[in-house]
C-alpha positions in Angstrom: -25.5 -4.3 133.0 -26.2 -0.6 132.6 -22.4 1.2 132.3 -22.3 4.7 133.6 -22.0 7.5 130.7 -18.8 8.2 129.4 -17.0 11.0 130.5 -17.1 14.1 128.7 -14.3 16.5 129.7 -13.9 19.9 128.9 -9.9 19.6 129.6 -7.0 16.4 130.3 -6.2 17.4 133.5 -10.1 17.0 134.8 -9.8 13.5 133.6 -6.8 12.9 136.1 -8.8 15.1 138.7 -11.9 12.5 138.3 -9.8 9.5 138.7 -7.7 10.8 141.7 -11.4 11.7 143.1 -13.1 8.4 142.8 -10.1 5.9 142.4 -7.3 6.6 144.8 -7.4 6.6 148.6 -10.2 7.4 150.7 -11.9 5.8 147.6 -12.4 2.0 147.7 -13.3 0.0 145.1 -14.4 -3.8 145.9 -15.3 -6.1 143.6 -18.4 -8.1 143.7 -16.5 -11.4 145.4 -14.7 -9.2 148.1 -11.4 -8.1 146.6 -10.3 -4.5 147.9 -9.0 -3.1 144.7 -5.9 -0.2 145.6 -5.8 2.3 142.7 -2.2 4.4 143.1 -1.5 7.6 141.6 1.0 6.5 138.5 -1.4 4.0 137.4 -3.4 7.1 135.5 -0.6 7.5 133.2 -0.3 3.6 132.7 -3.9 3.3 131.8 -5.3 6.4 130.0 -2.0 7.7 127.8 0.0 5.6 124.8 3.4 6.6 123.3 2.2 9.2 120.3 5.7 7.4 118.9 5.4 4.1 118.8 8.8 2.0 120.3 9.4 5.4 121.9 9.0 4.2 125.1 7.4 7.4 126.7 3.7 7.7 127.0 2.9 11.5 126.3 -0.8 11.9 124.6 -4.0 11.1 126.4 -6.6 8.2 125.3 -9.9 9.4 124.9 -10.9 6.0 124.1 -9.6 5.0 127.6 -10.2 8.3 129.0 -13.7 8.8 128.5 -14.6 5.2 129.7 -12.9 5.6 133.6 -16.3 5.2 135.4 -16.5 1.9 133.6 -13.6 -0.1 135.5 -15.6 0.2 139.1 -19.1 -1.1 137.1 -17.3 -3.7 135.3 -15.3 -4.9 138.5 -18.5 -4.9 140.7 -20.7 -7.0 137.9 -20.9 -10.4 138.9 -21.3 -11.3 135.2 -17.8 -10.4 133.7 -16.2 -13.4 132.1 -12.8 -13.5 134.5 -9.7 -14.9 133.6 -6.5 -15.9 135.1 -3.1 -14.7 133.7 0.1 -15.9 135.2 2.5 -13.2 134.5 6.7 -14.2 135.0 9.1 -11.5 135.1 13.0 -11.2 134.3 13.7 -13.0 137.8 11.3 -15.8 137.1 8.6 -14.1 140.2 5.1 -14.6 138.9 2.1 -12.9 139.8 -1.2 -13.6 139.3 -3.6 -11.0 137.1 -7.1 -11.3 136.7 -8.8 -9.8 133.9 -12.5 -9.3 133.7 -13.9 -9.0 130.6 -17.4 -7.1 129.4 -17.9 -8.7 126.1 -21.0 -6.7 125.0 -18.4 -3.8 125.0 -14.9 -5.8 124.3 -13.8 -3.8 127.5 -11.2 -5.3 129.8 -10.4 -4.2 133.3 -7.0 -5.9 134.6 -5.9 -6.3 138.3 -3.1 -8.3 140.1 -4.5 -10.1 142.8 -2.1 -10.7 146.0 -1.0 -14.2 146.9 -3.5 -15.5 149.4 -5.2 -12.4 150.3 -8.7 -10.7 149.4 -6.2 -7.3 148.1 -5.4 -6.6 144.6 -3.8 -3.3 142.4 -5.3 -2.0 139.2 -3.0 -2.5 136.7 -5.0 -0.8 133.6 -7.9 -1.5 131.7 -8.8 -0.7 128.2 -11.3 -1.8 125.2 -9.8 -4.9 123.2 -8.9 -4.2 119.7 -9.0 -7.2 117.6 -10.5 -10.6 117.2 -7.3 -11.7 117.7 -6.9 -10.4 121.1 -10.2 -10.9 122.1 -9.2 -14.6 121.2 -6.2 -14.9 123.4 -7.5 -13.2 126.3 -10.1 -16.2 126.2 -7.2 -18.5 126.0 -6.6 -17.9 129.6 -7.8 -19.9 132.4 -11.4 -19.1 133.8 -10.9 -17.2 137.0 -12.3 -19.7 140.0 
């Protein structure tokens, strides 16, 4: 799969104008089985900054890393040859939803959505390159995606 170019920015805020431009409303992504993948506006934050203080609990400084590779979540959600995995994710409440992660290994890149119960609709919830060995190991843990 040829990935688009990473982005190059002169400033941070162009990098929130580019994903507001080709990610959120009248922008659709779908992925390559049919899923209509919403992108909303808070989820720039979530994806593309990290808490400059660790624990602190308040993401404040801009990933590059994450940044420059935007253009990569629509490729690697449209490429039929992702390895996809199925996380079940409970919260406080005991709800669960279901996430589905699709994985680029020649890059360790990870693009993560939470697919809706029964329906062909699912939200970005971030994406990002995978770290370690160690993570790259326990994202394979999941279930494959069917």
């Amino acid at each position: 799969m040829a990935l688009p170019p990473l982005l190059n920015l002169p400033e941070e805020d162009r990098y929130r104008e580019h994903f507001e431009k080709h990610y959120l409303p009248p922008a659709v992504i779908r992925t390559f089985d049919g899923i209509y993948v919403r992108f909303f506006p808070p989820n720039f934050n979530h994806a593309f900054y990290y808490e400059s203080v660790r624990g602190s609990r308040k993401k404040d400084t801009l990933s590059l890393q994450r940044a420059r590779r935007m253009d990569w979540i629509a490729a690697v959600l449209q490429d039929r040859n992702t390895e996809l995995y199925r996380r079940v994710v409970r919260n406080s409440l005991g709800h669960s939803s279901v996430r589905r992660i699709a994985l680029l290994s020649s890059e360790r890149y990870a693009v993560v959505i939470q697919v809706d119960k029964g329906e062909k609709r699912a939200n970005f919830v971030t994406a990002y390159v995978v770290g370690s060995d160690e993570a790259l190991k326990k994202m394979r843990s999941n279930p494959k995606w069917q």
